[in-house]
SEMIBA-81411 format. One record per residue: x, y, z of N, C-alpha, C in turn; residue number from 1. Coordinates in Angstrom, 1 decimal, always signed. Layout:
N
    n_x    n_y    n_z   ca_x   ca_y   ca_z    c_x    c_y    c_z  nr
      X      Y      Z      X      Y      Z      X      Y      Z NUM
...
END
This chain:
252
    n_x    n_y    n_z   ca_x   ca_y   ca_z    c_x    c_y    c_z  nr
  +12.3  -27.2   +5.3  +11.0  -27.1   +5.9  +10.0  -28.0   +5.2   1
   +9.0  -28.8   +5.5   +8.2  -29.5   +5.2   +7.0  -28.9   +4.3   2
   +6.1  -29.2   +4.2   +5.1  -29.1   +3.5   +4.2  -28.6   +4.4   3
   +3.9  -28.8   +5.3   +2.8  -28.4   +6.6   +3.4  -26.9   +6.6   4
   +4.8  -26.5   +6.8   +5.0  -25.1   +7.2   +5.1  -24.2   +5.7   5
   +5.0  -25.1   +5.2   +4.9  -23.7   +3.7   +2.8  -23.6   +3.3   6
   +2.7  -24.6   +4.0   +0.6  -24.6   +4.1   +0.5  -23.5   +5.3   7
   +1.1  -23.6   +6.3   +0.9  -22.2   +7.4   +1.1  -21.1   +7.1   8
   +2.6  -21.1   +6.1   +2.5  -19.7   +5.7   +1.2  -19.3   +4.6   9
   +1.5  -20.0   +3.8   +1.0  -19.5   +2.5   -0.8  -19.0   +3.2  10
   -1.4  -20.1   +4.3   -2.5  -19.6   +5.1   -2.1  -17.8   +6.1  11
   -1.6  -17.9   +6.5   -0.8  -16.4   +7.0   -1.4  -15.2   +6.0  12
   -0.3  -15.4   +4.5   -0.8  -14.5   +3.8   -2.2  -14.6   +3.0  13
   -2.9  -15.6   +3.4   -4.4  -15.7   +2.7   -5.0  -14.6   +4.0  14
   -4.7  -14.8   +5.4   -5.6  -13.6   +6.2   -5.4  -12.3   +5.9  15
   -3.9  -12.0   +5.5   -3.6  -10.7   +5.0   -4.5  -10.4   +4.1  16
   -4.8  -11.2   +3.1   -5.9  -10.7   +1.7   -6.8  -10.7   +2.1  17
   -7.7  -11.8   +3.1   -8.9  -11.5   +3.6   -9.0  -10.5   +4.1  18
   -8.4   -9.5   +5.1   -8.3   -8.4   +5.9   -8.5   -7.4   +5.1  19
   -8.1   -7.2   +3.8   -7.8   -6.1   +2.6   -9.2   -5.8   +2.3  20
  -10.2   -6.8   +1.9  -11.4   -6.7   +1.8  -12.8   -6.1   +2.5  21
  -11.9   -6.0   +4.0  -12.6   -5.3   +4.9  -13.1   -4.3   +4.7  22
  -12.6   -3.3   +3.7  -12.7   -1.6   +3.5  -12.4   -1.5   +2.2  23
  -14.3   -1.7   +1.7  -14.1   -1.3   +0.4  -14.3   -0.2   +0.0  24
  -14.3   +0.8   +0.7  -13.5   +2.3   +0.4  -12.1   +2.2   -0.3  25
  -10.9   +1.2   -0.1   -9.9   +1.2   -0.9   -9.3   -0.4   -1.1  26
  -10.2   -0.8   -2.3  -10.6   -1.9   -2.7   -9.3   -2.5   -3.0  27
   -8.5   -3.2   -3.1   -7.1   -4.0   -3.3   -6.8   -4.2   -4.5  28
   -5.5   -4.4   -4.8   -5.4   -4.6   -6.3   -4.6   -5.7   -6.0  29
   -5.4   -6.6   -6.7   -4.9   -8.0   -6.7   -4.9   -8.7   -5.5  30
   -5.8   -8.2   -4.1   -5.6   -8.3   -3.0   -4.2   -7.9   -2.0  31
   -4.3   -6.9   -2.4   -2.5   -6.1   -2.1   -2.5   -4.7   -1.2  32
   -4.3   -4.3   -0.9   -4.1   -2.9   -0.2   -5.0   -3.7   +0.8  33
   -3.7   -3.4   +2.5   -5.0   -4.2   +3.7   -5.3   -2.7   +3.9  34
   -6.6   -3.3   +5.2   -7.5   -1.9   +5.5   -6.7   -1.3   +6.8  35
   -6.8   -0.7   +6.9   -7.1   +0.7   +7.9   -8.1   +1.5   +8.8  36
   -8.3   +1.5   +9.5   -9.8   +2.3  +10.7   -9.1   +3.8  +10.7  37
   -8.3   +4.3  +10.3   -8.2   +6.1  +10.5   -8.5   +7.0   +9.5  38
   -9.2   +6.5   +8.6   -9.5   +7.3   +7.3  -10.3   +8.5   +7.9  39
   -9.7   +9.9   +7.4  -10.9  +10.7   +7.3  -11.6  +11.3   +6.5  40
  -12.7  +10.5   +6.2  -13.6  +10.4   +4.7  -14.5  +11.7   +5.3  41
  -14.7  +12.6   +3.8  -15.4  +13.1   +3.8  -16.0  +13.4   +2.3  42
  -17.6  +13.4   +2.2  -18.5  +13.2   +1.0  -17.1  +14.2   -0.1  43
  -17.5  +13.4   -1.3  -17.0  +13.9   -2.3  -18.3  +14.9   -2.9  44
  -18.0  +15.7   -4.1  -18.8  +16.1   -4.5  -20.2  +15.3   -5.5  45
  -21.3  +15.4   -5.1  -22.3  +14.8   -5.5  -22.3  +15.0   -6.8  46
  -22.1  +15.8   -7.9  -22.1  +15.2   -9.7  -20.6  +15.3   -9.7  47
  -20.1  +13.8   -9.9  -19.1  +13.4  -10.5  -18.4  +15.3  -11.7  48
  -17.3  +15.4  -11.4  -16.8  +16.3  -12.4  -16.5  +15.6  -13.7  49
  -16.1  +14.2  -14.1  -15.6  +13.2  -15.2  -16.8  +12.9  -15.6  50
  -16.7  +12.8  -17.3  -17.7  +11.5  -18.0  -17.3  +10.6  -17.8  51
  -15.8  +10.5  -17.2  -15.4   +8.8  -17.5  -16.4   +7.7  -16.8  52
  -16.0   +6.6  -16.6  -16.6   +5.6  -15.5  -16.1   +5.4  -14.6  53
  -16.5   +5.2  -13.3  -15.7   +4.8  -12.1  -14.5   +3.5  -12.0  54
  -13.5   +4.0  -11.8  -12.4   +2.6  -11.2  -13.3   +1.8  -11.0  55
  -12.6   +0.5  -11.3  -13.1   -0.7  -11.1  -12.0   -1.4  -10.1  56
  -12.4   -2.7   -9.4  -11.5   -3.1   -8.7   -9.9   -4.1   -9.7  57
  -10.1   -4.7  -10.6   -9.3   -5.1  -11.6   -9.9   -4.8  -13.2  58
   -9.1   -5.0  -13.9   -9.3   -4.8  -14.9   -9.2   -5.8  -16.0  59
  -10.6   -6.1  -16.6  -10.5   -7.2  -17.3   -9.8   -7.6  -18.4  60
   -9.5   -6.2  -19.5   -8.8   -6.1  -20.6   -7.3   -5.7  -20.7  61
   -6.5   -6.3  -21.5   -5.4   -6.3  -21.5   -4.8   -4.7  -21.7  62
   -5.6   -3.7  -22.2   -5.5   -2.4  -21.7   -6.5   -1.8  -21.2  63
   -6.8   -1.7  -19.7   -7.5   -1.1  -19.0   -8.6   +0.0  -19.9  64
   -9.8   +0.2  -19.4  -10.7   +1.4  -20.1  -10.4   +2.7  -19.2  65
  -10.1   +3.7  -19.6  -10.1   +5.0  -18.9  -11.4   +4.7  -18.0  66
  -11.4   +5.9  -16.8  -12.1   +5.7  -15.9  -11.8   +6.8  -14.8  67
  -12.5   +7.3  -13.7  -12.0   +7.7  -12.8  -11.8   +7.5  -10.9  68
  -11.1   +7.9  -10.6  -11.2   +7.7   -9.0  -11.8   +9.2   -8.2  69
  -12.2   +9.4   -6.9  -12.9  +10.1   -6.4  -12.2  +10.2   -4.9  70
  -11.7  +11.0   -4.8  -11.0  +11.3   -3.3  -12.3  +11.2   -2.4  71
  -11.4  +10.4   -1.0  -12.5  +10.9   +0.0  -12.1  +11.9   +1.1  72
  -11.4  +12.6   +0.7  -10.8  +13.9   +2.0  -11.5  +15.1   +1.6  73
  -10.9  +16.4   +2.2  -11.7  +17.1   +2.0  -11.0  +18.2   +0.8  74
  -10.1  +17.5   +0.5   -9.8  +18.3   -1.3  -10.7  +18.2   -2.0  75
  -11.6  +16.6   -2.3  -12.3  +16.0   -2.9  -12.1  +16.0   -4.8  76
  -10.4  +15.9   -4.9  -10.0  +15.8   -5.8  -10.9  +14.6   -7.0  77
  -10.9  +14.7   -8.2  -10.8  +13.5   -8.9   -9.7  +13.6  -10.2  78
   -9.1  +12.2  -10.0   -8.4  +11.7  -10.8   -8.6  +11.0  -12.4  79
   -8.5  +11.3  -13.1   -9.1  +10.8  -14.4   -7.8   +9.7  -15.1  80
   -8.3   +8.4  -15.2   -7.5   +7.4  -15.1   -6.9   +6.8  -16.6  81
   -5.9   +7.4  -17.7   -5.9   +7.0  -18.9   -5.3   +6.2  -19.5  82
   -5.1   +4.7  -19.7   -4.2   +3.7  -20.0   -3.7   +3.8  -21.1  83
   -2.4   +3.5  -22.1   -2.0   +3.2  -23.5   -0.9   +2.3  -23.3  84
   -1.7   +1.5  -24.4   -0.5   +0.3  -24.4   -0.5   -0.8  -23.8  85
   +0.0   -1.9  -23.6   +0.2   -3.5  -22.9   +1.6   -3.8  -22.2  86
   +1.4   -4.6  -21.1   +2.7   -5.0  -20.6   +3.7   -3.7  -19.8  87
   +4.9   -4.2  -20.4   +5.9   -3.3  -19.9   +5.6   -2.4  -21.3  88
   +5.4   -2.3  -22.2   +4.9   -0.6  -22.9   +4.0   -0.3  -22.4  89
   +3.1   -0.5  -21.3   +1.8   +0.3  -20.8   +2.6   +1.6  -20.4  90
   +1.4   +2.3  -20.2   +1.5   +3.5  -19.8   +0.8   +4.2  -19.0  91
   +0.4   +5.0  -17.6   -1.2   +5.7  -17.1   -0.7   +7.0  -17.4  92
   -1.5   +7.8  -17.6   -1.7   +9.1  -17.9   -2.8   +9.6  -16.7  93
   -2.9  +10.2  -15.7   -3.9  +10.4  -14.8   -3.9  +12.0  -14.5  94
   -4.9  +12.5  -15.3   -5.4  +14.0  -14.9   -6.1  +14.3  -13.4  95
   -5.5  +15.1  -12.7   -6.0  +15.7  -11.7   -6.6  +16.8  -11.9  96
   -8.0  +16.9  -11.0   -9.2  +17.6  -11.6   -9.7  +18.1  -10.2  97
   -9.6  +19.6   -9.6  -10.4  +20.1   -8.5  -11.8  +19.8   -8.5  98
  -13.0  +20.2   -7.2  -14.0  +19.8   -7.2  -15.4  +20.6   -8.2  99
  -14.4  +21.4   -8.9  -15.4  +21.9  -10.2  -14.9  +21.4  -11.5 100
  -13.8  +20.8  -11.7  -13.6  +20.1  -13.0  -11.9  +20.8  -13.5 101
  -11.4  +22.1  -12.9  -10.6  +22.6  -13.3   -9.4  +21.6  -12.8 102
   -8.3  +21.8  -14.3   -7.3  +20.2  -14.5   -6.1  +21.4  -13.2 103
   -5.4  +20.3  -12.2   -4.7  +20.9  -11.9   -3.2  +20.5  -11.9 104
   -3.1  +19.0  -12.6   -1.9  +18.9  -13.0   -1.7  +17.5  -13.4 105
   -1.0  +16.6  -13.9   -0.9  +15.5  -14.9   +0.2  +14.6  -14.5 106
   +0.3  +13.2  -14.0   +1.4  +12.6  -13.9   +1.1  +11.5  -14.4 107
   +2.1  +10.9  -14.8   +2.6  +10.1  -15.9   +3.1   +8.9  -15.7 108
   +3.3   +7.6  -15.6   +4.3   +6.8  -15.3   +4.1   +5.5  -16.4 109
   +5.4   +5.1  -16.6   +5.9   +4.0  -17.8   +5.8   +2.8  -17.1 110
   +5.3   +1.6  -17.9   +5.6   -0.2  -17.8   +4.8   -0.2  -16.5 111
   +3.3   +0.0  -16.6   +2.6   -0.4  -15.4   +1.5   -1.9  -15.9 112
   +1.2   -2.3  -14.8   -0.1   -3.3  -14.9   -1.2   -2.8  -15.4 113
   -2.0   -3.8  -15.6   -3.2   -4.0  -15.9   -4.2   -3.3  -14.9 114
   -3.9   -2.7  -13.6   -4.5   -3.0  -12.1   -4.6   -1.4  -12.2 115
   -5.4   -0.9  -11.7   -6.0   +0.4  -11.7   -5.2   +0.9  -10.3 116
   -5.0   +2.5  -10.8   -4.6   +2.9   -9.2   -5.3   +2.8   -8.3 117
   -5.1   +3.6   -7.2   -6.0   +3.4   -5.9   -5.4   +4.7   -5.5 118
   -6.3   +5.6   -4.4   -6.1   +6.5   -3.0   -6.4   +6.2   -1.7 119
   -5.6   +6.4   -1.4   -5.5   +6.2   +0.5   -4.7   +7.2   +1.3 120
   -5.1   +7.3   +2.3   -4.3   +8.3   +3.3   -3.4   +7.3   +4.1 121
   -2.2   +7.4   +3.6   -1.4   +6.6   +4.0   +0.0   +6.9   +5.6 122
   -0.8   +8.2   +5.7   -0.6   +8.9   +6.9   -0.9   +9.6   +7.9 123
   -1.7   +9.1   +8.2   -2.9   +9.9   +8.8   -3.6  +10.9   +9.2 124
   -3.2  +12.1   +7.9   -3.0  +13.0   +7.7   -4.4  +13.8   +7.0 125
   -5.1  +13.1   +6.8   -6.5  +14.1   +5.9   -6.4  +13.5   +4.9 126
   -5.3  +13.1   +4.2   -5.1  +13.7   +2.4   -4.7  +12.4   +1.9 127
   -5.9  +12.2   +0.8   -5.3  +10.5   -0.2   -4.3  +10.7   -0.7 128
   -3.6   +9.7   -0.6   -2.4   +9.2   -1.9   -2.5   +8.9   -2.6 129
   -1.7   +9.0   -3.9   -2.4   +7.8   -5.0   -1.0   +6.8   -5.2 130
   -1.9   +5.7   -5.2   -0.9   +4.2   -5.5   -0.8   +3.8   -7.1 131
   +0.2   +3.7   -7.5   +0.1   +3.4   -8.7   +0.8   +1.8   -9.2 132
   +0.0   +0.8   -9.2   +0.9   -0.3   -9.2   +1.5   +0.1  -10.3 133
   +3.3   -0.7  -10.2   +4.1   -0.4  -11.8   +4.7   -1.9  -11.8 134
   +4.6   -3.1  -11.5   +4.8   -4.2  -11.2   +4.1   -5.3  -10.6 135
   +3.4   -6.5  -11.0   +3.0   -7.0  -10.5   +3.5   -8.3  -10.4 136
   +3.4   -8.9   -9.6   +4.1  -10.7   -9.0   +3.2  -11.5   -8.4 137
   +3.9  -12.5   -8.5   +2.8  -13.5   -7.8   +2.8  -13.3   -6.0 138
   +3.8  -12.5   -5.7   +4.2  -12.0   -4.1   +4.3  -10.8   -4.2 139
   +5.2  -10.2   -3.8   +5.3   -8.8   -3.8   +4.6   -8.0   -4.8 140
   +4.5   -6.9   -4.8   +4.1   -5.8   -5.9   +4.7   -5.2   -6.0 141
   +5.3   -3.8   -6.7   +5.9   -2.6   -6.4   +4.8   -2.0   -7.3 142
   +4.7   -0.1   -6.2   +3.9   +0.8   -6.4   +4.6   +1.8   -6.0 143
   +4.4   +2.5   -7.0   +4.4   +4.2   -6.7   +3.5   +4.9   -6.5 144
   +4.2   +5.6   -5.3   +3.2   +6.6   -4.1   +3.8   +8.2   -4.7 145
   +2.4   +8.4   -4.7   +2.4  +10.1   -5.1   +1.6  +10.9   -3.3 146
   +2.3  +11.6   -2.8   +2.1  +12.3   -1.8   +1.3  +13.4   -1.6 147
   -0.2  +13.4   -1.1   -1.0  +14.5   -1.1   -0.5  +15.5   -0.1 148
   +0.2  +16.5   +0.3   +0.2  +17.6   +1.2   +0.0  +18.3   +1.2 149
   -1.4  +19.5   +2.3   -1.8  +20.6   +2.9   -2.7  +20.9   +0.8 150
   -2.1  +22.0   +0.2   -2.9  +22.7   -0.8   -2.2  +22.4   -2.2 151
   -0.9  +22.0   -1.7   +0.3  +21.7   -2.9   -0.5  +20.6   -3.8 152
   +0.7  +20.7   -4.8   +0.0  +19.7   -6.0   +0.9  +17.9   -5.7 153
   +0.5  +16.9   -5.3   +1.1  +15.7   -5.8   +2.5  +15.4   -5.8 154
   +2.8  +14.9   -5.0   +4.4  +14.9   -5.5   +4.8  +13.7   -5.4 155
   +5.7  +12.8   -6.3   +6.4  +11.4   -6.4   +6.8  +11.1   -4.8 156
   +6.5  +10.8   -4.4   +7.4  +10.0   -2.9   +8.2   +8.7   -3.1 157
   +8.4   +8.1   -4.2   +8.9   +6.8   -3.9   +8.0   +5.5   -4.2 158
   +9.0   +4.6   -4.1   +8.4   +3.2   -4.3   +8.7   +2.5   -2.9 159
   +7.6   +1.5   -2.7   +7.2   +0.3   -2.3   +6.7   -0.9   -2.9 160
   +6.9   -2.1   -2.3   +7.0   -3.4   -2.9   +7.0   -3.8   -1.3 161
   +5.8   -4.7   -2.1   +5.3   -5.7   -0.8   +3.8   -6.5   -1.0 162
   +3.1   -7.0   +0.0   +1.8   -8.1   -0.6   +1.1   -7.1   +0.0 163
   +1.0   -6.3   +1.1   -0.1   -5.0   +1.6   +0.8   -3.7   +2.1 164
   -0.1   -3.0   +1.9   -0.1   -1.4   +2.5   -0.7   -1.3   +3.6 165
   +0.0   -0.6   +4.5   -1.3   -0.2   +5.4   -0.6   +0.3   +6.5 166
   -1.3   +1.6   +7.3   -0.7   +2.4   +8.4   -1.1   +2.3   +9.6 167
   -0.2   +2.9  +10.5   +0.0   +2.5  +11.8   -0.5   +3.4  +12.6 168
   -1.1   +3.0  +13.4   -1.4   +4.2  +14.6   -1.3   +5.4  +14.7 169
   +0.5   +5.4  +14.4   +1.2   +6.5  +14.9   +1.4   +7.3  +13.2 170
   +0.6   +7.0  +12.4   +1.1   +7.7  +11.0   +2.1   +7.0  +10.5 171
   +2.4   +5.9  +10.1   +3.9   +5.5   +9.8   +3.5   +4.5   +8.8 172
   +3.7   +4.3   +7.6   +3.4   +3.8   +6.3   +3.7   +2.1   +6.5 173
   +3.2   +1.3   +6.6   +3.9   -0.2   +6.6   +3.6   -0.7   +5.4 174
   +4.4   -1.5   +5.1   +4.7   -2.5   +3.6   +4.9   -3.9   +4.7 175
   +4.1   -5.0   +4.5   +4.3   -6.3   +4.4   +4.8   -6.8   +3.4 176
   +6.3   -7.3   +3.6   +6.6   -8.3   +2.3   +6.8   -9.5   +2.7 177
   +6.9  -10.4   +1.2   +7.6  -12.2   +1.6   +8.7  -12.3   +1.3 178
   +9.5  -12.5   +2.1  +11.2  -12.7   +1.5  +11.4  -13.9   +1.1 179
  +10.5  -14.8   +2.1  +10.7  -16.3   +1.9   +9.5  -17.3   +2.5 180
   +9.3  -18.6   +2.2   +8.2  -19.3   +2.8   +8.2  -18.9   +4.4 181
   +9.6  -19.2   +4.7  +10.0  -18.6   +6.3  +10.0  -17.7   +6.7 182
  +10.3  -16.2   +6.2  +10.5  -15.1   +6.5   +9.6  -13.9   +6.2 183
   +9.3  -13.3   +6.5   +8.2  -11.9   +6.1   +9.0  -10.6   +6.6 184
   +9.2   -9.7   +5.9   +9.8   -8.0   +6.3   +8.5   -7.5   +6.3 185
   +8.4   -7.0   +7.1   +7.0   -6.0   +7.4   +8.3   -4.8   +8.2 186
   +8.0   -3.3   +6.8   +8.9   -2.3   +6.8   +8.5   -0.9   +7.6 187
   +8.5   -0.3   +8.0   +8.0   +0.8   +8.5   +8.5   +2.4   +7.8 188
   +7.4   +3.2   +7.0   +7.8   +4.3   +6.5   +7.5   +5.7   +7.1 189
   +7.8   +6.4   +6.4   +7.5   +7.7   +6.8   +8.0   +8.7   +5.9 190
   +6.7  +10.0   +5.7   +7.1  +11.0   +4.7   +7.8  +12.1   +4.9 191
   +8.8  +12.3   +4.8   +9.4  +14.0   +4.8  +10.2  +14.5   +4.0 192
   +9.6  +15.8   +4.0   +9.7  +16.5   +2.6   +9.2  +16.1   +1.5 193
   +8.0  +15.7   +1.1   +7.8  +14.8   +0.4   +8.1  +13.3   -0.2 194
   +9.1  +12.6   +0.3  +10.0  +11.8   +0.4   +9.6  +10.4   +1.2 195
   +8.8   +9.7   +1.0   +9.1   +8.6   +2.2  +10.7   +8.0   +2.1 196
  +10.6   +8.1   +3.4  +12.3   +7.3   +4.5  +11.2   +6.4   +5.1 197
  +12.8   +5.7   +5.2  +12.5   +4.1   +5.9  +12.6   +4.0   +7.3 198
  +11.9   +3.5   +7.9  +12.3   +4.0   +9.8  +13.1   +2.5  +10.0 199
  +12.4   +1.6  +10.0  +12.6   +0.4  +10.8  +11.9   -0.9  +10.0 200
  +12.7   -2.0  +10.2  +12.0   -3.7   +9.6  +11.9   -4.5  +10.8 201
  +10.6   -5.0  +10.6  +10.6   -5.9  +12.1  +10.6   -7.3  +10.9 202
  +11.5   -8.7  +11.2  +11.6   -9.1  +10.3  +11.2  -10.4  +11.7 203
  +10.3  -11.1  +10.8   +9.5  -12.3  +11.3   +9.2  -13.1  +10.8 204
  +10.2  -14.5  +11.4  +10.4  -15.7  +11.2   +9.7  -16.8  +11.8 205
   +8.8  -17.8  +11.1   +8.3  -18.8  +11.7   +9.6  -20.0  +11.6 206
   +9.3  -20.6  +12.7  +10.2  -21.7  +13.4   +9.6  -23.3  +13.0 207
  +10.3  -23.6  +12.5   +9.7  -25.5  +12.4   +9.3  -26.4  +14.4 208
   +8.4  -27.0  +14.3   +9.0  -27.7  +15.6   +9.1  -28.9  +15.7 209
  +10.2  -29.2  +14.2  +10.6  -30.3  +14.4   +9.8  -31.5  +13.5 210
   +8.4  -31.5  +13.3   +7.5  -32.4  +12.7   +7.5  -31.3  +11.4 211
   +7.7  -30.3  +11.0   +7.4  -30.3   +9.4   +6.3  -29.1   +9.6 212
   +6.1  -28.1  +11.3   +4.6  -27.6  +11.3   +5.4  -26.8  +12.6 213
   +4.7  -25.4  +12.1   +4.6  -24.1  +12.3   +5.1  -24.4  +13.9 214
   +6.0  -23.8  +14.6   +6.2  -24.0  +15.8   +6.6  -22.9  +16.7 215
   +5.6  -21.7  +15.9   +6.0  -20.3  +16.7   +6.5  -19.4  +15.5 216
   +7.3  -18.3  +15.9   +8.0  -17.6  +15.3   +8.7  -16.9  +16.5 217
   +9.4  -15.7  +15.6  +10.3  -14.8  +16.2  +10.8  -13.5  +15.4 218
  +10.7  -12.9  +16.2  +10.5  -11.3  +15.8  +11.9  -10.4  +16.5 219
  +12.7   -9.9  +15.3  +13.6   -8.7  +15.7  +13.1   -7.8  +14.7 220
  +13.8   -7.2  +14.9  +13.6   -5.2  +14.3  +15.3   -4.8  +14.2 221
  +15.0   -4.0  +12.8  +16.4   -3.8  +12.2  +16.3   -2.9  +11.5 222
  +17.5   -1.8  +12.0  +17.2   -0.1  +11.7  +17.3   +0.0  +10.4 223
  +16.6   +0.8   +9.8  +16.4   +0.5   +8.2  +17.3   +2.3   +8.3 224
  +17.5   +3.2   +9.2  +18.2   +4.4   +9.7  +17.1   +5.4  +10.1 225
  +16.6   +4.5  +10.6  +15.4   +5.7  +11.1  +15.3   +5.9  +12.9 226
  +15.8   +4.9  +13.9  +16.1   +4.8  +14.7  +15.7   +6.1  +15.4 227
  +17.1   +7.0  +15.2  +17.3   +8.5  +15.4  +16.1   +9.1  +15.2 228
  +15.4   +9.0  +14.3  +14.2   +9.9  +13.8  +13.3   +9.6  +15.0 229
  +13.4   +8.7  +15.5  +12.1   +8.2  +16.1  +12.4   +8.1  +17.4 230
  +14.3   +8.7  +18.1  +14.3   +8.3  +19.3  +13.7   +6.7  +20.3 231
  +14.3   +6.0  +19.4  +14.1   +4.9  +19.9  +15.5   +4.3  +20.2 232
  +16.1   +3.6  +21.2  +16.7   +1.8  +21.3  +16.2   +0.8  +20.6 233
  +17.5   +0.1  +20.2  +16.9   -1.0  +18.9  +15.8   -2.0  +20.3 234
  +16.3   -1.9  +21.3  +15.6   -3.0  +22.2  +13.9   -2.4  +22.6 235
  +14.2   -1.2  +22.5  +12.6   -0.4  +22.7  +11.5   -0.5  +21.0 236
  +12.4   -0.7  +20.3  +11.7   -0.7  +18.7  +11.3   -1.9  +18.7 237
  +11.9   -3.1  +19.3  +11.5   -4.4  +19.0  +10.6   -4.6  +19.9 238
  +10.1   -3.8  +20.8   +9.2   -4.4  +21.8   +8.1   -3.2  +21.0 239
   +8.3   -2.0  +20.2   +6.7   -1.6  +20.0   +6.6   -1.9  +19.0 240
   +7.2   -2.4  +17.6   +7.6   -2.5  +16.1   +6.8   -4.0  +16.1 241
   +7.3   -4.8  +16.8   +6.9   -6.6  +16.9   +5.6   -6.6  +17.5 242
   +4.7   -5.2  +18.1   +3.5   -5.5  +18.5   +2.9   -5.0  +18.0 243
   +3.3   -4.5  +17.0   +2.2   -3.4  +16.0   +1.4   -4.4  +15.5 244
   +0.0   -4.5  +15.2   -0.7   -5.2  +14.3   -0.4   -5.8  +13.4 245
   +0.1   -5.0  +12.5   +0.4   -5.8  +11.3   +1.5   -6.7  +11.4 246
   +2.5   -6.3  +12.3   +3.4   -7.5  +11.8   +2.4   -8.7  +13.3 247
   +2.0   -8.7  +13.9   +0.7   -9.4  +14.9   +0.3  -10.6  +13.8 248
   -0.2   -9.9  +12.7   -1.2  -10.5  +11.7   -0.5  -11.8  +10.9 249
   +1.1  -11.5  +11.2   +2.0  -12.7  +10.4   +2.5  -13.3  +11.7 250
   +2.9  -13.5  +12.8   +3.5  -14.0  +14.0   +2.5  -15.1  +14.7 251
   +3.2  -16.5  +15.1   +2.4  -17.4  +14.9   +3.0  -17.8  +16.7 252
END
């Protein structure tokens, strides 16, 4: 491929980051969380329960400053954000704290970034998640998702890796990734039992036409085993999977 189609793409994924910026309710790390219109925000509690300082969008010091985050659902949890260490010895320590200050439980994870977590409702569900980047790249990211459900406490769901987050319509978790200058997997998830499963990959490929410059693309969808879950035909998935928005946003 020429030089013109690796300038199309690499423009592709510059709208993705622009898009992210949209909703600075859940500000991007590193330009890596796009927005969403289904949030259901509701005021947090007016005096902060933390001394700490509020999340910041990046972090300038090689170990992050403690700090906290502020749910916008109607748990109106806060998170208290505790870094130790650099690199792959980093560490976050993040206290969960009800809307009076009482701690209701503590999770932990090893060899993270510099990059502060984030919450989002990543299912259209009422209830933030928390994202925890544990890798960062000049493309992909990988993050761990902690799952808010009904009254329960937090639970690990899994990892994603990809350049954005961001949900669908229908509730269904999407990961845009870059496989290649040519190629983008934009993934389709879904939580159960606290668990995200994989439904479906609509995998989309831009085409040369010949001069060295972007000459279309092309879109299939490939059961990631979720098929069944969703009552779909691979030929029915590719015709709503390939029109979803997001993978819209990379299709040329």
């Amino acid at each position: 491929m020429g030089r013109n189609l690796v300038a199309a793409v690499l423009a592709a994924a510059t709208l993705t980051l622009a898009a992210c910026a949209q909703h600075p309710a859940t500000a991007p790390m590193a330009g890596n969380l796009s927005p969403h219109t289904g949030d259901h925000v509701v005021p947090g509690p007016v005096t902060p329960v933390s001394a700490l300082p509020p999340c910041g969008d990046i972090a300038s010091a090689a170990t992050p400053p403690d700090c906290y985050l502020q749910s916008h659902d109607a748990a109106g949890l806060t998170f208290e954000v505790r870094h130790r260490g650099t690199g792959q010895q980093g560490s976050v320590a993040i206290t969960v704290l009800d809307p009076v200050g009482a701690q209701l439980q503590t999770l932990t994870e090893q060899a993270v970034g510099t990059t502060e977590p984030r919450l989002r409702d990543l299912d259209n569900d009422g209830r933030d998640e928390l994202i925890i980047p544990i890798m960062l790249a000049s493309a992909n990211t990988r993050y761990v998702i902690y799952h808010a459900a009904g009254e329960g406490q937090l639970q690990r769901a899994g990892e994603l890796a990809g350049i954005g987050i961001d949900t669908s319509a229908a509730g269904y978790t999407v990961v845009t990734a870059r496989d290649s200058y040519e190629l983008w997997n934009i993934e389709f998830w879904t939580f159960d039992a606290e668990k995200l499963q994989p439904l479906v990959t609509a995998e989309v490929r831009l085409l040369d036409d010949g001069t060295g410059r972007v000459g279309g693309s092309e879109c299939t969808v490939i059961d990631s085993g979720g098929l069944n879950r969703i009552g779909l035909t691979l030929d029915q998935a590719t015709g709503q999977f390939c029109a979803e928005p997001t993978v819209l946003r990379v299709r040329r």
